[in-house]
N, C-alpha and C positions, 0 to 999 in steps of 0.2 A: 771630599772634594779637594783637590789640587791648590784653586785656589786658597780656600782654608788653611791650608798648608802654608802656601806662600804668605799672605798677609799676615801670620801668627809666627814668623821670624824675621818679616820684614822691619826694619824698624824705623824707617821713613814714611810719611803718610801716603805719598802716594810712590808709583811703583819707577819711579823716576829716582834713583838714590844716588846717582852719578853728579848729580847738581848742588852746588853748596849752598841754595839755601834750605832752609827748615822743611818746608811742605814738599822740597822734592822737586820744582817746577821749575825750567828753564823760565830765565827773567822775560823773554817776549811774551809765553805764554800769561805767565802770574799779571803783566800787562793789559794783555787782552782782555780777560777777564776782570779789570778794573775798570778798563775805559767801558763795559757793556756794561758791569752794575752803574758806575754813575749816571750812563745814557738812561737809563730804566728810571732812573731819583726815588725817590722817596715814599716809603709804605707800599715795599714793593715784595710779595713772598713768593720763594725759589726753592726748585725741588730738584737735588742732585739724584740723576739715575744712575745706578750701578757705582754706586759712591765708592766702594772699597772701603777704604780706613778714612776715608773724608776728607780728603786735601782740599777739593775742588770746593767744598760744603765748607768749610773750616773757613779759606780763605775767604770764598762768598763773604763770611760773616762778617770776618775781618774787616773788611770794606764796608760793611754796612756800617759797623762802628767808626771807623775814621772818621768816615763822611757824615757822622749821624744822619741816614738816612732811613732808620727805624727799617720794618719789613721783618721778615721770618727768614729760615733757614731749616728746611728742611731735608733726610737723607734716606738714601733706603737701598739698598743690595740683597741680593739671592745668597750670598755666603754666611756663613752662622760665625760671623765676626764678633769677638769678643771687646764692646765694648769699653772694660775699663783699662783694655791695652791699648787704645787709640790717645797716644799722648806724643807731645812732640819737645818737651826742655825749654821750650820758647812762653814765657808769660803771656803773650799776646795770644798766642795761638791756642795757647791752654786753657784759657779764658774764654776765647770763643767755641771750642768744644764743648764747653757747658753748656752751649748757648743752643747746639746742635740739635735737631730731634732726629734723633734716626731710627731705622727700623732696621733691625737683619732678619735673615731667613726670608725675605721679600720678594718675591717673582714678579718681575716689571709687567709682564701679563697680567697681573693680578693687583692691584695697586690699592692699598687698604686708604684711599683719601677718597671723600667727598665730590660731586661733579662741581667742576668750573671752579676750583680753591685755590688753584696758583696762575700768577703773571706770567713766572718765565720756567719752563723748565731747562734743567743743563746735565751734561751727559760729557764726562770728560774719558775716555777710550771704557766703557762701559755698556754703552747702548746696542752694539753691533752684537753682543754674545746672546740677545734675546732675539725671541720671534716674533720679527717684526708685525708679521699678519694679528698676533694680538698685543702685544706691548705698544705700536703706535697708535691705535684706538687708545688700549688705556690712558695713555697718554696725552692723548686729547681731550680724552673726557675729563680729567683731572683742571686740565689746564682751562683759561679763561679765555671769552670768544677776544678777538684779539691779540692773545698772550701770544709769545714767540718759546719755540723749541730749538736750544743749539746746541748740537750733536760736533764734538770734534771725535771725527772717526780715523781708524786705522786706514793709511794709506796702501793698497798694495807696491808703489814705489818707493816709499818714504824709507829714512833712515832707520827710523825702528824699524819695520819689517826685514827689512837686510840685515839685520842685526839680530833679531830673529831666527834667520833661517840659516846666518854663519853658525848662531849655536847651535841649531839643531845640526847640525853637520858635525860639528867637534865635541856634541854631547852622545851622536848616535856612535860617533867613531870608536870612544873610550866602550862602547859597549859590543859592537864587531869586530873588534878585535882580543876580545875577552880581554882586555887590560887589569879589570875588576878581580876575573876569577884569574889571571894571574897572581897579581898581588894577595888574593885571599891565600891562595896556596904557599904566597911568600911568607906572608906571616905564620902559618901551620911552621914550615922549615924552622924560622926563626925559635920559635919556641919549644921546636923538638933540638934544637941545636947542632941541627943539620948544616955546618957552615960552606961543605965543597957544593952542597946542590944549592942551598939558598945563593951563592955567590954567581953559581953559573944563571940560575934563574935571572936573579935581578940585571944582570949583563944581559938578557936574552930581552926582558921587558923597557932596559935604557935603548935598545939598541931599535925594539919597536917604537917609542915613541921618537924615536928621534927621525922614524919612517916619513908621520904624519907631516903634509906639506901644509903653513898655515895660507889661505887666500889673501886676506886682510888683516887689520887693524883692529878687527872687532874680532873676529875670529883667533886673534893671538890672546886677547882678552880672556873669550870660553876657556880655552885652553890652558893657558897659565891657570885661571883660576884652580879649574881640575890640578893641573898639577902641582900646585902649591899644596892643598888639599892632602894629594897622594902622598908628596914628601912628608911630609910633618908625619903618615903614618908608618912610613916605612922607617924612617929615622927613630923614633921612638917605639919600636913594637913593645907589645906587653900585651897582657890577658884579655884587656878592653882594647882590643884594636882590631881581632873579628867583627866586635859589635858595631865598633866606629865605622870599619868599612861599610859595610850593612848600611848602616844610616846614609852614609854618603852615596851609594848607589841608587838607596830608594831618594833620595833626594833628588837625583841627575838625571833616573821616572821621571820625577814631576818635575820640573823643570823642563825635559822633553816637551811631556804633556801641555804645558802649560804656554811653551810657544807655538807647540803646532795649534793650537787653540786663537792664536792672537796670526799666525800667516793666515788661520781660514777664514776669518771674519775683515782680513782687508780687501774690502770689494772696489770693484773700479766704479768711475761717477756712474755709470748705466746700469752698475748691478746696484747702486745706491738708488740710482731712479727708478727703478724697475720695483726694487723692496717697498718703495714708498706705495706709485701705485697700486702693486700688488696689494696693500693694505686696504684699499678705498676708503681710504680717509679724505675728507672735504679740506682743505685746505685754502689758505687766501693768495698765498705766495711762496716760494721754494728757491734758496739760493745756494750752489755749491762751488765752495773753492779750494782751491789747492794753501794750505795754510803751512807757513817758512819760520825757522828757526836756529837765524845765524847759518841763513844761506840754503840750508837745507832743507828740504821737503819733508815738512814733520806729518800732516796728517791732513784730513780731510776739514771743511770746516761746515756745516750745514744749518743751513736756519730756515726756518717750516716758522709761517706764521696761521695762526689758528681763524 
C-alpha cells in the first residue's frame, strides 16, 4: 500500500511537513482543535479515524493533559503503520504517544470498539478514503447518542487539492517524457566511459527539462524537488546509482498514486451530502463549512451530531 510507503519515510506526524511546528499542523488548525477539546471538558473519550501516524490523536492528548481534563485517546487506521516509528523529538508529544491506543491494519468499516464507547469521534483528512455506506454506521455505532463526529475533509477547491494535482502534472511529466529512462541510459554511458555520447545525451535531457513550462508556485516545488533529486545522481554516478534511480522512480509511482488518491476523495458539499445520506444513518443535526487557513481554503469542516 502506497500509503505504507509514504508514512514509513515521512518523518513528521502528520502529512503536513511544510509547517514548523512538531505535529506537522498549520497553527489555526492545532487551534481549532483545542478550542473543541476544551468545549467538550472533562472525562471526555475520542476516537481519531484514519489517524495515520497520530498527529490529530497525539495532539487530542496533549490537550487533555494541559487542561487536566482526564478522558481517553484513542486511534486506529487501515495502514500497517509501524508503531514504534510514530515519535516526534518533542518530550510533550512523546509523552503523549504513550498515552495513545491505537490500532493499525483497522478498516474504519470495521471498527473493533464496543457499541456507544466514545463522546467525540475525529477524522483529520482520513475519513473521505473509506466507504462511507459502511464506515458511517460503524461510526455511529461506536459513538454515544449525543456524541458529535468532526470530519475536516478534502476540499475539492482548497489549496491542497491544487497542490495536488500541480504534482501530479510535474510528476506525470518526468515520466512522458521518459526523463527517467533517459538518465538511466545516462548513467549505463557514464560507466562504460562513453564521454562523447554521455555528453551529447545529457545536453539532449538539460535541454528537455528546460522544455517544461512550470504553472505555479507549488508546481516549481514538485519540480525542483525531482530535480534536485536527479542532480545529486547524475553528478555523482557510480555502481549504486542504477539502483538509486530505480528507487527514485518507484517512489514518484507512489507519490503519483498517492495524490490521485487525495484529488478523488475531495468531494463538493452535495457529494458530502449525498455520501451521508446515502449511508441512512439517523442523525440529530449536520453542519458543513468551508474551513480557512491564513486566508486560504484549507478543507472542508463537518460535524454530524449522533
Amino acid at each position: 500500500m502506497h500509503w505504507e510507503q509514504y508514512w514509513d519515510v515521512t518523518p513528521t506526524l502528520s502529512s503536513f511537513g511544510d509547517s514548523s511546528d512538531a505535529l506537522g499542523y498549520p497553527e489555526k488548525l492545532l487551534n481549532f482543535w483545542e478550542n473543541a477539546v476544551k468545549s467538550y471538558g472533562s472525562d471526555t473519550h475520542y476516537l481519531d479515524l484514519g489517524t495515520g501516524k497520530g498527529a490529530l490523536a497525539v495532539w487530542i492528548q496533549v490537550l487533555l493533559v494541559r487542561s487536566m481534563l482526564g478522558g481517553s485517546v484513542k486511534a486506529c487506521d487501515l495502514a500497517n503503520i509501524d508503531e514504534t516509528k510514530i515519535s516526534s523529538g518533542v518530550d510533550e508529544l512523546d509523552e503523549a504517544i504513550k498515552h495513545v491506543e491505537f490500532k493499525f491494519n483497522t478498516p474504519l468499516e470495521r471498527l473493533p470498539y464496543p457499541n456507544n464507547q466514545f463522546d467525540v469521534l475525529a477524522s483529520q483528512f482520513g475519513f473521505e478514503y473509506s466507504d462511507w455506506d459502511k464506515s458511517l454506521p460503524e461510526a455511529l455505532r461506536v459513538l454515544k447518542d449525543n456524541g458529535e463526529l468532526i470530519l475536516m475533509l478534502h476540499h475539492p477547491d482548497s489549496a491542497i487539492t491544487k497542490d495536488c494535482i500541480g504534482g501530479i502534472r510535474v510528476l506525470n511529466w518526468f515520466f512522458n517524457e521518459n526523463i527517467l529512462n533517459d538518465v538511466t541510459t545516462l548513467i549505463d554511458l557514464k560507466l562504460r566511459n562513453e564521454n562523447i555520447p554521455f555528453a551529447r545525451l545529457n545536453e539532449e535531457i538539460i535541454h528537455k527539462l528546460q522544455t517544461f513550462k512550470v504553472l505555479d508556485s507549488a508546481e516549481q516545488v514538485w519540480f525542483l524537488d525531482v530535480m534536485t533529486k536527479l542532480s545529486k545522481l547524475i553528478i555523482n554516478i557510480n555502481h549504486e546509482s542504477t539502483k538509486a534511480l530505480k528507487n527514485l522512480e518507484e517512489f514518484i509511482g507512489k507519490q503519483i498514486t498517492r495524490l490521485e488518491d487525495q484529488v478523488s476523495v475531495a468531494f463538493s458539499k452535495e457529494e458530502v451530502t449525498n455520501r451521508i445520506k446515502k449511508s441512512q444513518v439517523t442523525i440529530k443535526s449536520l453542519k458543513i463549512e468551508d474551513f480557512f487557513v491564513d486566508g486560504e481554503l484549507f478543507c472542508w469542516k463537518v460535524l454530524l451530531k449522533k
